[in-house]
C-alpha positions in Angstrom: -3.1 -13.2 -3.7 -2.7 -9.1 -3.8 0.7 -8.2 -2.8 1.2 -4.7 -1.1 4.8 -3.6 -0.7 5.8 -0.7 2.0 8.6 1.3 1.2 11.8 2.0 3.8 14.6 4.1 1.8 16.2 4.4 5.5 17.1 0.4 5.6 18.7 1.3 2.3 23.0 1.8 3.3 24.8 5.0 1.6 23.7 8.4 1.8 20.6 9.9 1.1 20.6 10.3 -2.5 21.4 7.1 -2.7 19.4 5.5 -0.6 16.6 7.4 -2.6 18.1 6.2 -6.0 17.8 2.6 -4.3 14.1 2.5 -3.1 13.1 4.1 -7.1 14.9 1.0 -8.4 12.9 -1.4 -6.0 9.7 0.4 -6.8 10.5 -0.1 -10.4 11.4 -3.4 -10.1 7.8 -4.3 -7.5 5.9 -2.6 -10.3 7.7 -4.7 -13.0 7.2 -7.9 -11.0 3.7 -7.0 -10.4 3.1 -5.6 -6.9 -0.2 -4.7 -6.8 0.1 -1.9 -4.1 2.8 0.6 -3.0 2.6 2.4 -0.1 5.5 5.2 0.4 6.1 5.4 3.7 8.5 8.1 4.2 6.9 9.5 7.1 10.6 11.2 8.1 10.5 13.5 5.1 9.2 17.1 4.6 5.9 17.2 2.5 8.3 19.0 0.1 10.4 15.9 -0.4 8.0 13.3 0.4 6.3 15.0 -2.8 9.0 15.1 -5.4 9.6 11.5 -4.3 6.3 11.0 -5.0 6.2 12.4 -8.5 9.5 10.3 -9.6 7.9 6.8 -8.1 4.9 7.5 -10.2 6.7 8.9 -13.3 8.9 5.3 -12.6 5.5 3.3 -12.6 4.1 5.3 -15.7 6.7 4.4 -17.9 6.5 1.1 -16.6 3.2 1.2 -18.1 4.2 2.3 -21.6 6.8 -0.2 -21.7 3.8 -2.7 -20.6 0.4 -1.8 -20.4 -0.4 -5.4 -18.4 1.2 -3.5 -15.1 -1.7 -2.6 -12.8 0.7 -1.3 -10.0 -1.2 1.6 -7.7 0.5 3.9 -5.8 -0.4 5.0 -2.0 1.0 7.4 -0.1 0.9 6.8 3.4 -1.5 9.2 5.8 -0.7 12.3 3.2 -4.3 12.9 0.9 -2.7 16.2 0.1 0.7 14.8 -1.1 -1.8 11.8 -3.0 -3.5 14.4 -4.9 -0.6 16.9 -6.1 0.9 13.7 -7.7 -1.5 12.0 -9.0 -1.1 9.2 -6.4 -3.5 6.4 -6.7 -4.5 6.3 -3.1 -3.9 7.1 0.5 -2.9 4.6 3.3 -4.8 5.9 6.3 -3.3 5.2 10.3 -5.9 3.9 12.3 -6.5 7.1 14.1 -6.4 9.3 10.7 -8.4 11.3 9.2 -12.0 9.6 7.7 -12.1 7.6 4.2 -14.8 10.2 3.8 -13.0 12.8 4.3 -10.9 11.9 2.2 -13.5 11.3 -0.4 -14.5 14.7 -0.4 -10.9 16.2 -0.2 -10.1 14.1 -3.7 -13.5 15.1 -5.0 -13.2 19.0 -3.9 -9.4 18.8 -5.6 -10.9 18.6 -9.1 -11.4 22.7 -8.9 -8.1 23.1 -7.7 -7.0 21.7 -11.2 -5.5 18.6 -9.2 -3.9 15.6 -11.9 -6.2 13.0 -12.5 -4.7 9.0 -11.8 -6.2 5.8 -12.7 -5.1 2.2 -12.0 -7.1 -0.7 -12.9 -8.1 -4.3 -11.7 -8.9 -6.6 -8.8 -10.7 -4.9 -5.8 -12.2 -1.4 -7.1 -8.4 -0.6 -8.3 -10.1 1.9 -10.4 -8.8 4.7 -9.1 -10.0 8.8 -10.7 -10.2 12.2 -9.6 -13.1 11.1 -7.4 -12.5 7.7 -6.7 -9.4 6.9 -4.3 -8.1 4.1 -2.9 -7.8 3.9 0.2 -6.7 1.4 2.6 -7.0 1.6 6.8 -4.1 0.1 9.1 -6.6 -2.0 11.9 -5.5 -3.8 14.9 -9.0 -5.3 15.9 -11.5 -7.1 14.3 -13.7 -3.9 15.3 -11.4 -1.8 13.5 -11.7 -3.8 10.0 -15.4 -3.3 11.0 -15.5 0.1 11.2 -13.2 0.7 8.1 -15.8 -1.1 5.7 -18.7 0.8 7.2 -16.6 4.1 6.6 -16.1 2.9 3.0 -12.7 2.1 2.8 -11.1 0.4 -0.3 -9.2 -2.6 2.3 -7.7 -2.9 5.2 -4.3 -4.1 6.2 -4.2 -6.0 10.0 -1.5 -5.6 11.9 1.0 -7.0 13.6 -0.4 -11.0 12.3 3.2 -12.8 13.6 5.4 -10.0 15.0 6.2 -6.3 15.2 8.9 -4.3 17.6 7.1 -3.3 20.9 3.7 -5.1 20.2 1.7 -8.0 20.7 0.7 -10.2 17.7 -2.5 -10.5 16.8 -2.4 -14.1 15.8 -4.0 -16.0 13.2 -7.5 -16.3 14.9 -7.8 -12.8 15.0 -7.0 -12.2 11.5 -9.6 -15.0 10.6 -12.0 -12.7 12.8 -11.0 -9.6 10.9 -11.7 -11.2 7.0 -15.9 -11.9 8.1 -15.6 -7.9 7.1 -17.4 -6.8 3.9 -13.7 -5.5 2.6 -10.4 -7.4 1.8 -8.3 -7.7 4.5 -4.5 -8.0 4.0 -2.1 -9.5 6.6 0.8 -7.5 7.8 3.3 -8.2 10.4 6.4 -11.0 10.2 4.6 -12.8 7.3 7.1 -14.9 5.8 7.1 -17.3 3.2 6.8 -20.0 5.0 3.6 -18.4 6.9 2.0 -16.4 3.9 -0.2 -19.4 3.4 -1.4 -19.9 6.8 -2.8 -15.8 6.3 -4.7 -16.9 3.1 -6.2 -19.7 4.7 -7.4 -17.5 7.4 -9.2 -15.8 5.0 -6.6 -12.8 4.1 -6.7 -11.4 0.7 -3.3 -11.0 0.4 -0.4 -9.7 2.1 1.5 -6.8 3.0 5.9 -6.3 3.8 8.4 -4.6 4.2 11.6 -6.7 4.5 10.0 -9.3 2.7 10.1 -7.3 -0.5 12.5 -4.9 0.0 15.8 -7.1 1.0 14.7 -10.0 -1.2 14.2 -10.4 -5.3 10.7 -9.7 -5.5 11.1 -11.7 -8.9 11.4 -15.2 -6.8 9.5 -13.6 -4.1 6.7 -13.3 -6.3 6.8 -16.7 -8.1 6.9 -18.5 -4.3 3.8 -16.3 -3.3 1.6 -17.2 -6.6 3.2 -20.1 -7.9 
């Protein structure tokens, strides 16, 4: 089961260096645990500070990696290829009416001359990631929309809202099913649970994708009850 944590300093109490000190420690500890993806999605932020978070979340999962070189956590930042690239990011998550995987392709690949960082990140699903070789993952609402995001080349998708979200319609379970007959992996995003996580995989979801669930919760036992 892949396991893609999205990040929300602003549900965080205290001020705001705190509540940044707070989501570090979480990425930390969803890197320790082994996350497999991390998608920072401070969209609030200026791209000056949405890029120094950046660079300390990465320095946080590097040193991770030292300490352990079993940790295959990548890094995403969400909609900013720029921001990805000036920190050595491992990938981009991409709205659904974003820019193009290939354009973000060729931005990555064009960023070598510019003297950009190189990343990697190895393991399940293409998580090789290099100068040239993002990953990149598409937020789809349709079947159509997985559709279109493996034609366009795109690493996985995540479908939304499976269960719930604020001011939209779920999806459902049936749709979700309809989305995984897609030549990528599909993770399942929207009011999954641990008591409905299972339901997604038998629906044919690759894994799953949170925000409270990982953020408000030990991702230690949240982790054990998902793969155990």
């Amino acid at each position: 089961m892949l396991l893609y944590y999205i990040t929300d300093r602003t549900a965080f109490s205290g001020d705001e260096p705190t509540r940044r000190t707070r989501l570090l420690e979480k990425i930390a500890e969803a890197a320790f645990q082994g996350i497999d993806y991390i998608q920072l999605r401070e969209k609030d932020l200026s791209t000056r500070d949405l890029e120094s978070l950046a660079r300390e979340a990465m320095d946080v999962i590097r040193r991770l990696r030292t300490e352990n070189r079993e940790l295959r956590t990548a890094l995403l930042i969400n909609s900013r290829t720029d921001v990805a690239i000036a920190t050595a990011a491992n990938g981009t998550h991409l709205r659904a009416n974003d820019v193009s995987p290939q354009e973000v392709r060729a931005a990555w690949r064009g960023s070598r001359g510019a003297g950009a960082p190189s990343a990697s990140s190895g393991q399940a699903l293409a998580r090789e990631s290099s100068q040239t070789d993002p990953l990149i993952a598409v937020a789809c609402h349709s079947p159509q929309e997985v559709i279109k995001a493996a034609s366009d080349q795109a690493t996985f998708a995540v479908f939304a809202p499976v269960f719930e979200k604020k001011d939209a319609q779920p999806k459902g379970l049936e749709a979700l099913r309809q989305a995984c007959h897609a030549e990528i992996p599909v993770l399942a995003l929207g009011g999954v649970t641990l008591r409905n996580a299972q339901s997604c995989l038998e629906a044919g979801a690759a894994g799953i994708a949170a925000i409270r669930l990982f953020q408000e919760n030990d991702i230690a036992a949240i982790v054990r009850q998902l793969r155990g």
